[in-house]
N, C-alpha and C positions, 0 to 999 in steps of 0.2 A: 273171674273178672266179670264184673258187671256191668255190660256195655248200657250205654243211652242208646233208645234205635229211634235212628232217621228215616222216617216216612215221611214225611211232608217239607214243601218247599217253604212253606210259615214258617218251619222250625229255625232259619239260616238267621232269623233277623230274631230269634230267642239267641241263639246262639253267638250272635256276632256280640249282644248283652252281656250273654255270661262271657264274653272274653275280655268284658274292661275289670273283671276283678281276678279272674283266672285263666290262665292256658285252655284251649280245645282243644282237644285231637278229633281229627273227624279219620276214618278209616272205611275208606273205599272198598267193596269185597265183590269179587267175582266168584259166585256159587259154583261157578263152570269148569273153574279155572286153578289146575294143581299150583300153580306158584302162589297163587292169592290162598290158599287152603296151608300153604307151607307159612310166608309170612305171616299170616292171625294165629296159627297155632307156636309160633316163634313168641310172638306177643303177648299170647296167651301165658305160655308157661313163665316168662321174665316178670311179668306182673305182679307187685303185690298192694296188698288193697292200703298200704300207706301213700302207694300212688297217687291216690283219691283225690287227696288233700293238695295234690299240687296241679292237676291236671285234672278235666273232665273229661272221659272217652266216647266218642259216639262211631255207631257202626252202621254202616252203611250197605246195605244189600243193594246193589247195583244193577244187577237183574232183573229186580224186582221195580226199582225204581229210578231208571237212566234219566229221566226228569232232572230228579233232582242233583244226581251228577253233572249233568247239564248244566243247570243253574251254580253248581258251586266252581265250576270252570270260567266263569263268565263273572261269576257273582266276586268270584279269589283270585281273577286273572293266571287261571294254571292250567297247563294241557290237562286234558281227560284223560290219565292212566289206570291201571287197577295190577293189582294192586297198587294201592295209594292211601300214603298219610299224608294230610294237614294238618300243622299246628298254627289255629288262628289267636290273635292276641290283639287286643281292641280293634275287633275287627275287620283285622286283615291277616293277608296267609304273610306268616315268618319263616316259615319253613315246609319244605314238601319233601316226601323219600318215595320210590317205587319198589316195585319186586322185592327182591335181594335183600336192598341194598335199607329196607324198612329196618330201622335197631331202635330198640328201647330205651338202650344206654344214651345213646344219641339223643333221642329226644328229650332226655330229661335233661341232659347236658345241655340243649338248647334253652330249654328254658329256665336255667338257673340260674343264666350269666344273667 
């Protein structure tokens, strides 16, 4: 899987861009944290790269950059959890999943209808 990586808070307003012509997944990851290490490697292995074409994935080390988790809580109106996905779509968050409860199937399903 070839993530996009989020380092910068600039990136939210490239990104909110690319979501008037495509879905974003933005994916929140705790380096620290066995549940956030079980989820991305979940996503990981369901992945394939015809994905691409329908969604753009970006990855988000959290650890590294609580900044910008910050800002996308604030910026997508969503609690701060980790693991955490958002699918943003012109713009705004359409959908969030945590821990567990993160599926691939699911989100592609969201963005289909």
């Amino acid at each position: 899987m070839n993530w996009n990586q989020l380092t910068t808070i600039e990136q939210l307003e490239s990104i909110d861009q690319e979501s008037k012509t495509m879905p974003v997944m933005l994916f929140k990851h705790s380096t620290r944290c066995s549940i956030s290490d079980a989820a991305l490697g979940r996503m990981e292995r369901k992945w394939k790269d015809e994905n691409s074409k329908v969604i753009k994935p970006y990855y988000l080390d959290l650890i590294a950059h609580r900044d910008i988790s910050n800002a996308i809580a604030v910026r997508y109106d969503v609690l701060h959890e980790s693991p955490q996905v958002l699918i943003i779509l012109n713009g705004k968050c359409i959908f969030s999943q945590t821990h567990m409860n993160i599926s691939l199937d699911e989100i592609l399903d969201v963005i289909s209808v």
